[in-house]
C-alpha positions as CSV (number, residue, x, y, z in Angstrom):
1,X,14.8,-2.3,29.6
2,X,12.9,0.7,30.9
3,X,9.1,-0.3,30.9
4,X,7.5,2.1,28.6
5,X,3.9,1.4,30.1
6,X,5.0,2.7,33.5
7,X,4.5,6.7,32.9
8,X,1.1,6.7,31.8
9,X,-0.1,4.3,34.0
10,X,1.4,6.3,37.2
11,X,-0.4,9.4,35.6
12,X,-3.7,7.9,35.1
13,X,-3.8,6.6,39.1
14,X,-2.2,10.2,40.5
15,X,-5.0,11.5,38.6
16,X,-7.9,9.2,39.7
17,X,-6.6,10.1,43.7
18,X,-7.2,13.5,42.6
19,X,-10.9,13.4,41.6
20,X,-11.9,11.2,43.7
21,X,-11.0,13.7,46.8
22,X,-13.1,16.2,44.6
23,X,-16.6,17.3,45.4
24,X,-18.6,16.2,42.1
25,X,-19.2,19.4,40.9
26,X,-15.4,20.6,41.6
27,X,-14.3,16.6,40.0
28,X,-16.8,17.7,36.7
29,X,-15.2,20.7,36.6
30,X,-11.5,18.9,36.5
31,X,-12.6,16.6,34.1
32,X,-13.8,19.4,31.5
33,X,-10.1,21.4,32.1
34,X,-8.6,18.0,31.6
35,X,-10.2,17.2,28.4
36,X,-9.7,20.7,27.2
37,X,-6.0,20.3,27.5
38,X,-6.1,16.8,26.1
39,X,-8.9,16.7,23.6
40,X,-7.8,13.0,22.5
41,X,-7.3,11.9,26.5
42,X,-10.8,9.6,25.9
43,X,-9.2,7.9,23.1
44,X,-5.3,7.2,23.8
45,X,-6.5,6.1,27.4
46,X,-8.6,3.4,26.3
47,X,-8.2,-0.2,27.7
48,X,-8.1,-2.6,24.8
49,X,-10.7,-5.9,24.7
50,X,-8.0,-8.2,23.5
51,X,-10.1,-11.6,21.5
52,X,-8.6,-14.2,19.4
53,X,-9.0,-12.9,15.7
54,X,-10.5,-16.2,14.4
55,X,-10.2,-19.8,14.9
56,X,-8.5,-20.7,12.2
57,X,-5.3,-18.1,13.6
58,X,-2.8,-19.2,16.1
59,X,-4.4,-18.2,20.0
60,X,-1.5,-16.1,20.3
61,X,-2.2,-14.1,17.2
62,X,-5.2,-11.7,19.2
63,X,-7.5,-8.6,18.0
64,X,-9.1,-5.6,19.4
65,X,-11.0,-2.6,18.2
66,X,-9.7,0.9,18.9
67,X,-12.0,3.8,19.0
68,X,-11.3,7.3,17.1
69,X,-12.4,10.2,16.1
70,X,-13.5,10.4,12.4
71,X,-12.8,14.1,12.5
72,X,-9.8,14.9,14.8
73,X,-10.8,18.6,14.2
74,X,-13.8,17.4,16.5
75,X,-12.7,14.9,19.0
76,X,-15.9,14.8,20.9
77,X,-17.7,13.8,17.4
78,X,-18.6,10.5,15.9
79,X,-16.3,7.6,16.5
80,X,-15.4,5.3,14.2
81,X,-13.5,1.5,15.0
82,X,-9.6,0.8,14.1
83,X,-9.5,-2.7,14.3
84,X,-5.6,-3.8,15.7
85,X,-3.9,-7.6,16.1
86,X,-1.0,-8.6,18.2
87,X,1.3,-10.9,17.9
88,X,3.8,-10.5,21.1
89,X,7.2,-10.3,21.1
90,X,8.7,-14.0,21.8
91,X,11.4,-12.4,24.5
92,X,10.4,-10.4,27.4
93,X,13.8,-9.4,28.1
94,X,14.6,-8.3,24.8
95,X,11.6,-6.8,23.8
96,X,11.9,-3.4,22.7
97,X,8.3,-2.6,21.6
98,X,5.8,-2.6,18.8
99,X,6.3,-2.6,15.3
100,X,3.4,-1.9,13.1
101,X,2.7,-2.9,9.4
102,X,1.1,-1.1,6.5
103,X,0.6,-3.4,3.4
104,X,-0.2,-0.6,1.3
105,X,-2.6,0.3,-1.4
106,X,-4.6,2.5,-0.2
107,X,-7.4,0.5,0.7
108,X,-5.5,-2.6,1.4
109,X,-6.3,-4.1,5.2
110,X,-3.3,-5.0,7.0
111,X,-4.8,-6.8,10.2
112,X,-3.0,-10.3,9.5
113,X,0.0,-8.9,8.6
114,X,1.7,-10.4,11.6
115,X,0.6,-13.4,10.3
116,X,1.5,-13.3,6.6
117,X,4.9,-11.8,7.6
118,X,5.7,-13.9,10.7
119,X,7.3,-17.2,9.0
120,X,9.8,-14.5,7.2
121,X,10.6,-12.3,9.8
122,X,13.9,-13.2,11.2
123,X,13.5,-14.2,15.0
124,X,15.9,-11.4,16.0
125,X,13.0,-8.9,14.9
126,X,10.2,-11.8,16.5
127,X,11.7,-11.7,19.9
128,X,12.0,-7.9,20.2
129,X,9.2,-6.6,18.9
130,X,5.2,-7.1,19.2
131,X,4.2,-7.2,15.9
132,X,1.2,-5.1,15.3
133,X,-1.2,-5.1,12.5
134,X,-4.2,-3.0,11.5
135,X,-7.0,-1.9,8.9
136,X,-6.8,1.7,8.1
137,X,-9.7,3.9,8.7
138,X,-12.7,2.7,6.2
139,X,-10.7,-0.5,5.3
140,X,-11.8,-4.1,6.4
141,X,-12.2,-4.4,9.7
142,X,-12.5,-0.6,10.6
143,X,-15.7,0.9,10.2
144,X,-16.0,-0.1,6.2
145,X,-16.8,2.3,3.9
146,X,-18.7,1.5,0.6
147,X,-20.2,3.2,-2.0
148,X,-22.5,0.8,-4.1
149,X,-20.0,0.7,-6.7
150,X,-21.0,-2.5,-9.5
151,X,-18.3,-5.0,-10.8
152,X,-17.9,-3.3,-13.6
153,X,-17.8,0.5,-12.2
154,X,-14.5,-1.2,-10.1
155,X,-12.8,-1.7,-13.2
156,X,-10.0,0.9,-12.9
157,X,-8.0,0.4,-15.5
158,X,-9.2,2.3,-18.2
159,X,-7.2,3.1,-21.6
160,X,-7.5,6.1,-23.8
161,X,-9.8,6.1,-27.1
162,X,-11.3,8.9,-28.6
163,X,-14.4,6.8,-29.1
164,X,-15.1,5.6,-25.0
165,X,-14.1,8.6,-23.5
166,X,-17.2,10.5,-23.0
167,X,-18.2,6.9,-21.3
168,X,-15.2,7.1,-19.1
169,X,-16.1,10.3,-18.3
170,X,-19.2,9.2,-16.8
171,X,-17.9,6.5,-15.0
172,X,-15.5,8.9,-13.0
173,X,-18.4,10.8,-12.5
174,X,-20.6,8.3,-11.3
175,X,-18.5,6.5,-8.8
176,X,-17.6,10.1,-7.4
177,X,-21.1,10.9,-7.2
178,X,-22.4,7.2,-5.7
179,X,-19.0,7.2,-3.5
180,X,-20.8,11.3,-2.6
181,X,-24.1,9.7,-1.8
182,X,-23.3,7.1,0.1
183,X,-20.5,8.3,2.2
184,X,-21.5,11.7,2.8
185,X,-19.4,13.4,5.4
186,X,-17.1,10.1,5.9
187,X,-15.2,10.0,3.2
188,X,-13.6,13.6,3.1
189,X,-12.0,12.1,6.5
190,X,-10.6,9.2,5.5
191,X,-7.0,10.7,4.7
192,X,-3.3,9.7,5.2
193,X,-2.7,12.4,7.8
194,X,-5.7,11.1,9.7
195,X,-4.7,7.1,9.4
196,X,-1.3,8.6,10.6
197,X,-3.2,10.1,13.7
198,X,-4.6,6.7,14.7
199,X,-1.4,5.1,14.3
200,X,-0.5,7.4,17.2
201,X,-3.4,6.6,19.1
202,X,-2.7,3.1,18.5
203,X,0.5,3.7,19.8
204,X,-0.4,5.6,23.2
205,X,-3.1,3.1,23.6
206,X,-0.4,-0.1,23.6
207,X,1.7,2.2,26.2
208,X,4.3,3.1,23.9
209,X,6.2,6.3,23.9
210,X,7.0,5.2,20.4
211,X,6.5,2.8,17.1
212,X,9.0,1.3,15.0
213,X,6.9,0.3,11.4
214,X,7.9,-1.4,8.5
215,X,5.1,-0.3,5.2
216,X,5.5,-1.0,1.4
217,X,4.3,0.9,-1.3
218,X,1.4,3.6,-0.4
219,X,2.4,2.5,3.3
220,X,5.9,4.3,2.8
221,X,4.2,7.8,1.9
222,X,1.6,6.7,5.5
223,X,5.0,6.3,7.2
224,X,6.3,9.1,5.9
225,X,3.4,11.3,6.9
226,X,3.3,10.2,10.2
227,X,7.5,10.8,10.7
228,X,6.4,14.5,9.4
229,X,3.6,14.7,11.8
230,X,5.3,12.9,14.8
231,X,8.9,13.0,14.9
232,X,9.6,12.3,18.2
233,X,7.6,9.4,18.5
234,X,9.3,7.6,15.3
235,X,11.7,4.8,16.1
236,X,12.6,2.4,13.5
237,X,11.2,3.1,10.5
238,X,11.7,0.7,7.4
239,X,9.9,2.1,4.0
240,X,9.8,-0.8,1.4
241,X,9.7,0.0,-2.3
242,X,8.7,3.6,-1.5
243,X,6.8,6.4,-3.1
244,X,7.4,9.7,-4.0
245,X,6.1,11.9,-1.4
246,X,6.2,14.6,-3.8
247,X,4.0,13.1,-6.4
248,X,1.6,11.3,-4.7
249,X,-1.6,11.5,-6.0
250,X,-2.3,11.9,-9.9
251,X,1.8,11.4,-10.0
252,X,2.1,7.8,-8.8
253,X,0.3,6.7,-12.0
254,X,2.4,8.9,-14.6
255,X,5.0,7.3,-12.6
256,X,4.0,4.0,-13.3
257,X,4.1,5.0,-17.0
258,X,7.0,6.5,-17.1
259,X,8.9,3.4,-15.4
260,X,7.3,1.1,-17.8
261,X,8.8,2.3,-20.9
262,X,12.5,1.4,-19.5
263,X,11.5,-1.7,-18.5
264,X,9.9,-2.4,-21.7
265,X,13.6,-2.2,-23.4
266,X,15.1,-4.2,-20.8
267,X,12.7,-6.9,-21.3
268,X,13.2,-7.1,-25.0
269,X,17.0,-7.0,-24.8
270,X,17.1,-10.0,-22.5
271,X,14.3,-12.0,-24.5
272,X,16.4,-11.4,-28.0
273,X,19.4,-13.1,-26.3
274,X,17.2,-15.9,-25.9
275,X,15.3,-16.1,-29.3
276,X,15.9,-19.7,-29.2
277,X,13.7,-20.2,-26.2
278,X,10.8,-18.0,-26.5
279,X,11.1,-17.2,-30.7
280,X,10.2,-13.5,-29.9
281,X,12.9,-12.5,-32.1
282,X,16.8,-12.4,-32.6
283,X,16.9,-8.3,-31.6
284,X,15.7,-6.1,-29.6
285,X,13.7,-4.3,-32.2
286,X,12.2,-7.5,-33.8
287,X,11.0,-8.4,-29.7
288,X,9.2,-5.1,-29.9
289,X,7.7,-5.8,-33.1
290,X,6.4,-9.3,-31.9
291,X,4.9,-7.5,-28.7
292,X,2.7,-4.8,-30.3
293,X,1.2,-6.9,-33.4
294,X,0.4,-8.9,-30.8
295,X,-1.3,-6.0,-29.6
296,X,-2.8,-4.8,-32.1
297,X,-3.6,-8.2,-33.0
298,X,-5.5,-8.6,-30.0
299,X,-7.5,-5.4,-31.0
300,X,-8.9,-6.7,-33.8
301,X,-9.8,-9.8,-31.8
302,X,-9.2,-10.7,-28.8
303,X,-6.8,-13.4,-27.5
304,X,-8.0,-16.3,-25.8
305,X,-5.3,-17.0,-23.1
306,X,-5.1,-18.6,-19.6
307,X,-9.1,-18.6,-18.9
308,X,-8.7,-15.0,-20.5
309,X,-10.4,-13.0,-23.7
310,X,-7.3,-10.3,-24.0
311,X,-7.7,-7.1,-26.2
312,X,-4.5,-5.4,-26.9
313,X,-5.6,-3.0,-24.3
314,X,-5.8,-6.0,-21.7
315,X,-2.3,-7.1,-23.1
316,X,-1.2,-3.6,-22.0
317,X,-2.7,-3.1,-18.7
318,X,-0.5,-6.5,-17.8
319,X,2.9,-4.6,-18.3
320,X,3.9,-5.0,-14.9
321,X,4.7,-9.1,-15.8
322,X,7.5,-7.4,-18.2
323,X,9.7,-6.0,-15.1
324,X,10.3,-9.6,-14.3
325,X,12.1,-10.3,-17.4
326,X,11.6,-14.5,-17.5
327,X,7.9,-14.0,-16.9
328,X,7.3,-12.1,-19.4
329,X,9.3,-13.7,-22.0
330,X,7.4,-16.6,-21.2
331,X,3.7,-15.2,-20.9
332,X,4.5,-13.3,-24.4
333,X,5.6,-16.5,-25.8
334,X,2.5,-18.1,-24.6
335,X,-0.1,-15.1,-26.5
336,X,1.7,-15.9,-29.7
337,X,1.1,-19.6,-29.7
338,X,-2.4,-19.0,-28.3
339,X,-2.7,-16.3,-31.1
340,X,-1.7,-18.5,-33.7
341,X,-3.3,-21.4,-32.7
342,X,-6.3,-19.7,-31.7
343,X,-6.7,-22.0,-29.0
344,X,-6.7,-22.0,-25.0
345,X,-3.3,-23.1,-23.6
346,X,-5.9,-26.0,-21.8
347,X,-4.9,-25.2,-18.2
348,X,-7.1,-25.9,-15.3
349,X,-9.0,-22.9,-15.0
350,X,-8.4,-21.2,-11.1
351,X,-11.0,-21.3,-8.8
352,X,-13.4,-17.9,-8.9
353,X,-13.2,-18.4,-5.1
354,X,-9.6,-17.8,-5.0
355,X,-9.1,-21.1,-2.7
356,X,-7.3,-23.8,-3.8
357,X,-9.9,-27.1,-4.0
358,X,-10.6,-28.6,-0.5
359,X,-9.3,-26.0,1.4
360,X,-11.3,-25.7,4.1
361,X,-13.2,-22.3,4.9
362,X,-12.3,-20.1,7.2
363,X,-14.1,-20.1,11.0
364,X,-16.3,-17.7,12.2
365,X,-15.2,-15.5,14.4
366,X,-16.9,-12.7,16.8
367,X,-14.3,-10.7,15.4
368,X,-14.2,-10.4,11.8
369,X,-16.9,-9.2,9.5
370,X,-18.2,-9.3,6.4
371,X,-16.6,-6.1,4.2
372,X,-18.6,-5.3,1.3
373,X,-17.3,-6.4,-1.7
374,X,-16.5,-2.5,-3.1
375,X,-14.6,-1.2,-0.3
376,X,-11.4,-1.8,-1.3
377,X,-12.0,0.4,-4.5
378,X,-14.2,2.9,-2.3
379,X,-11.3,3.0,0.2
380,X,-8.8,3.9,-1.6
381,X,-10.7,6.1,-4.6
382,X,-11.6,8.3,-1.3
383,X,-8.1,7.9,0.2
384,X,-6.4,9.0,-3.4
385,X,-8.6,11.9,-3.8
386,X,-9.2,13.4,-0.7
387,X,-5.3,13.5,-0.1
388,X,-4.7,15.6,-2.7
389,X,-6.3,18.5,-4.5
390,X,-3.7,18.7,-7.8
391,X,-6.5,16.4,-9.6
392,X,-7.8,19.0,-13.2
393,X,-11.3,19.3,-12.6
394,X,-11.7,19.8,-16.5
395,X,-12.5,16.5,-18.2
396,X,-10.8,17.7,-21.4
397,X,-7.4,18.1,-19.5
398,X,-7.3,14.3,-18.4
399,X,-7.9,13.8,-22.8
400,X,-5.0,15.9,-23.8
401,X,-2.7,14.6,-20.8
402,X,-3.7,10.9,-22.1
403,X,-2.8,11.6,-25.5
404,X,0.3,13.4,-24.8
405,X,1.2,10.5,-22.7
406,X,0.3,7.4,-24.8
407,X,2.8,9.4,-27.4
408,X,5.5,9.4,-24.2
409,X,4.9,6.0,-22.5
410,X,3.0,4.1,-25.1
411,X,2.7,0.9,-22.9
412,X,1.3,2.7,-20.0
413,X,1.0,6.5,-20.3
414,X,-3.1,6.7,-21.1
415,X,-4.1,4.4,-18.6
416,X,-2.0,6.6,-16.3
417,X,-3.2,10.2,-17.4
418,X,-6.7,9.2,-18.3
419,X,-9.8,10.7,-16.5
420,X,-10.4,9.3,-12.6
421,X,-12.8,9.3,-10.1
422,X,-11.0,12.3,-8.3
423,X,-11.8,14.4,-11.2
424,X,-15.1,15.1,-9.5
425,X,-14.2,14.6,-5.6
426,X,-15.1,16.6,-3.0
427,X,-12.0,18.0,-1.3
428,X,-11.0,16.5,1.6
429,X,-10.6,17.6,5.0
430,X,-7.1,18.9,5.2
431,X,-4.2,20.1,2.5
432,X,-1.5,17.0,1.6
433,X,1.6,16.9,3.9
434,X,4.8,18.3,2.3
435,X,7.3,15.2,3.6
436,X,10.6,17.5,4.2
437,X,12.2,15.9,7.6
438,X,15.7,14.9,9.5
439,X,13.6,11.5,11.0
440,X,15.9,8.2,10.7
441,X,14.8,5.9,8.3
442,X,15.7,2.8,6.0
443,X,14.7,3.2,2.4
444,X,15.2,-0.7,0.5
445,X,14.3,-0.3,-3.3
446,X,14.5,-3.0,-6.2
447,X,15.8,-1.7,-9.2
448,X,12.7,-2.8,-11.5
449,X,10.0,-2.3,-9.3
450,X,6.5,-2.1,-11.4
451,X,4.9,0.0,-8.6
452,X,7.2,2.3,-7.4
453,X,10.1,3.2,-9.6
454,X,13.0,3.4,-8.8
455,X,13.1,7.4,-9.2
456,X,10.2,7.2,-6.7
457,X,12.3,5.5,-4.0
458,X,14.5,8.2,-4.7
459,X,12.9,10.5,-4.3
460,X,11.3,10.0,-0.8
461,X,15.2,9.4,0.0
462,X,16.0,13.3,-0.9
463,X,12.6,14.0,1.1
464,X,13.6,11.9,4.8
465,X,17.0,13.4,5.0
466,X,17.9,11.3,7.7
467,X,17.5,8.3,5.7
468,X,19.3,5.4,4.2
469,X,18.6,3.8,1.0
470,X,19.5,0.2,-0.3
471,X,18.8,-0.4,-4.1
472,X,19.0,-3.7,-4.9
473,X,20.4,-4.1,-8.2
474,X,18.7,-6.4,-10.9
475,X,15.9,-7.0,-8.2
476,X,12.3,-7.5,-9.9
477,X,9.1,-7.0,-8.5
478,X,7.5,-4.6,-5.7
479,X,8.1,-5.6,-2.2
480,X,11.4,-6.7,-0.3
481,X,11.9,-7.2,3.1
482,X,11.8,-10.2,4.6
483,X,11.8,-12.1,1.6
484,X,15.3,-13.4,0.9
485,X,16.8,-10.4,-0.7
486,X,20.5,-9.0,-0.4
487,X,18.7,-6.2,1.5
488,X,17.7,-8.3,4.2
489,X,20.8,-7.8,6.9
490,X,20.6,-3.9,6.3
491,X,17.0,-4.2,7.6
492,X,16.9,-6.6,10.2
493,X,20.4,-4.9,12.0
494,X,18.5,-1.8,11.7
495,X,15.3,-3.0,13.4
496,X,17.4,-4.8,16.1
497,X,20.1,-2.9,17.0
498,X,19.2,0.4,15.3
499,X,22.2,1.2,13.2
500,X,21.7,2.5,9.9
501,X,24.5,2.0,7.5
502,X,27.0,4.4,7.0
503,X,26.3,4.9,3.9
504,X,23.8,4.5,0.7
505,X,24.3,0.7,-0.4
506,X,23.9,-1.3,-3.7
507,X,23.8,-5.0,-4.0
508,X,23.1,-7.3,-6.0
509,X,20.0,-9.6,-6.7
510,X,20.9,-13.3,-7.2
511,X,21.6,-13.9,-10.6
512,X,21.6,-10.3,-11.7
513,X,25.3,-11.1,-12.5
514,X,24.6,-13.8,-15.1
515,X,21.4,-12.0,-16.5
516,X,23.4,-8.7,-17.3
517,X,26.5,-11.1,-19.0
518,X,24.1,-12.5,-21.3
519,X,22.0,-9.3,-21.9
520,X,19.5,-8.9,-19.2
């Protein structure tokens, strides 16, 4: 296979011949023409510092920081770090090149994504490709951002009443205007169009004349930006449970919402058919009827429930347990006995650490820093609203959407259209990208996705024209590939032979069959 490293390096050493034949002044001179008609040369020519990432990762699995611009509209500005891991392909002769991971969010960090993904990844993909992770702009690893924010002003989900709104409204306020404070400048940079433009620099850095990328969720609207933004310099691209390009932004929550409320019948059709189980009820209307005196139950005082004190607003903001029909039969089941019995279910309570007991803590490293303990919140607040300027600025727009759409969506539809943070953003640095395109891509999609409906999925399917899209039927949850779905072949022959199928595909989740034949 053609070496894809070979044409920039030859360039770089022509050049270096060149101005070192030069006079200074005349070699100066050069160097200012050459960085006016490459403005990013300084950045996609750098020579990484590969390290290992920490000592408690494989010595394979290595790290390195990539510089960038924070404003690409001013390349010679400040520079902010992209922190990048490599884990390299296992077959020299097969490799192809680098495939890079987005786990979505935004805000999420991805840097040990080739570790979380690499037991699942079929060796096919292993052997071909260098699996690449990173931290988007402001997340983790790269230049954190952080805006102060308290626990309790990164508590996002927020419900409609009449009586706490005007104190919602402040809260949106005053992250915006802490977020304002404290990031200044930064944060109006730290876009998807921008985090696509590093994943380009990331790629002319590792030599390639293109990526391949597999991203979930918000990281299928990234990989979609960057396919509108660099076409030919897309290989492989697989988008897992995707977004709507077209509603990104304020949208993705209504979609949530609207997504629910199907679900939500589903779910009670499948737990009346097994009454004698959970004791829900023997219909699908009685179900319903046991879910929302439970919440309004819980309103009136809350639930104690798995370490938790649940009002029927908490109760709501958990509907994404009901797209997996068995877990939320069971965790309903559970608030009624606990309800009832007005006791705990006496389970061990987790560790607040979030590490099982004993579990040993992981090593320093040289590499990885301490992020503060907002910036996932800070990241993706200023990623969310500085995408997109569709967000009312009118307070009392947000309170008449919320109504409207508690009415609609009654599970979900006033956390969704409630007031935000973005209400009160400073624009960001560029419009949105309108995702409209011919690139190739492979779409995979579960039909009861909590995240990402399937509509969404759909949607960014009409919007990459060149695409493919698997739906898998009966599948539950958000997330797909490589995790032992019937999607799985479509994927891994795409990313390792680069055939597409011929056409849009269906198939089945296991035991969708059986679920649907007794009511699910």
């Amino acid at each position: 296979m053609r070496n894809t490293r070979t044409a920039p390096l030859l360039a770089a050493g022509i050049a270096a011949t060149l101005v070192s034949a030069l006079t200074p002044a005349t070699a100066f001179a050069a160097a200012e023409v050459s960085a006016a008609k490459d403005p990013l040369r300084q950045y996609t020519r750098q020579k990484l510092q590969w390290q290992r990432c920490d000592a408690g990762s494989p010595a394979a699995f290595r790290c390195a920081t990539v510089k960038v611009p924070l404003d690409y509209g001013d390349p010679g500005g400040q520079k902010i770090d992209i922190a990048v891991s490599r884990l390299k392909a296992g077959s020299a002769e097969e490799r192809r090149g680098a495939l890079l991971f987005n786990p979505g969010g935004p805000g999420a960090p991805g840097l040990s994504m080739p570790i979380d993904l690499g037991a699942d990844l079929p060796e096919k993909v292993k052997g071909q490709y260098d699996l690449i992770g990173f931290d988007p702009r402001g997340v983790g690893q790269s230049s954190p951002v952080s805006c102060g924010l308290t626990a309790d002003e990164m508590i996002t989900d927020r419900p409609y009443r009449d009586r706490t709104f005007a104190k919602d409204v402040k809260w949106a306020r005053t992250v915006a205007d802490k977020c304002l404070a404290k990031g200044g400048d930064t944060l109006r940079h730290l876009t998807t169009r921008n985090t696509a433009r590093d994943m380009d620099v990331i790629r002319a850095v590792l030599g390639e004349k293109k990526i391949s990328y597999l991203g979930y969720s918000y990281g299928t609207y990234l990989g979609a930006v960057y396919a509108q933004m660099f076409p030919r310099r897309t290989d492989r691209f697989v988008l897992d449970s995707a977004a709507d390009p077209a509603r990104y932004g304020r949208g993705i929550f209504q979609e949530m919402a609207e997504g629910t409320e199907p679900a939500f019948t589903r779910w009670s059709r499948w737990t009346a058919r097994r009454h004698t189980a959970y004791g829900l009820g023997d219909t699908p209307a009685e179900v319903r009827k046991t879910f929302w005196d439970l919440v309004a139950r819980a309103d009136r005082r809350p639930i104690d429930f798995d370490s938790e004190s649940l009002t029927g607003d908490g109760i709501r903001a958990e509907r994404h347990k009901l797209f997996h029909v068995q877990v939320g039969a069971e965790w309903i089941a559970g608030l009624k006995k606990a309800a009832e019995s007005r006791k705990t279910d006496g389970g061990e309570k987790p560790d607040p650490s979030g590490a099982s007991e004993g579990a040993p803590s992981p090593a320093p490293s040289a590499f990885v820093r301490d992020v503060p303990p907002d910036n996932g919140d800070a990241s993706a607040w200023a990623v969310l609203c500085a995408d997109t300027r569709t967000w009312p600025r009118d307070p009392e727009q947000y309170r008449r959407d919320a109504i409207r759409d508690k009415a609609r969506y009654p599970l979900f539809g006033d956390f969704a259209s409630t007031i935000k943070p973005c209400a009160f953003w400073k624009p960001g640095s560029e419009p949105a990208t309108t995702v409209n395109n011919k690139v190739r891509a492979l779409i995979l999609q579960n039909e009861w996705d909590p995240q990402t409906p399937l509509a969404a999925g759909r949607a960014m399917h009409r919007a990459l024209r060149g695409s493919r899209m698997v739906t898998v039927s009966g599948g539950e949850g958000h997330g797909i590939y490589p995790f032992k779905s019937c999607a799985d072949r479509s994927a891994t022959v795409y990313l390792t032979t680069g055939r597409l199928p011929a056409r849009d595909l269906t198939c089945r989740a296991p035991g969708a069959a059986a679920a649907e034949r007794t009511g699910g």
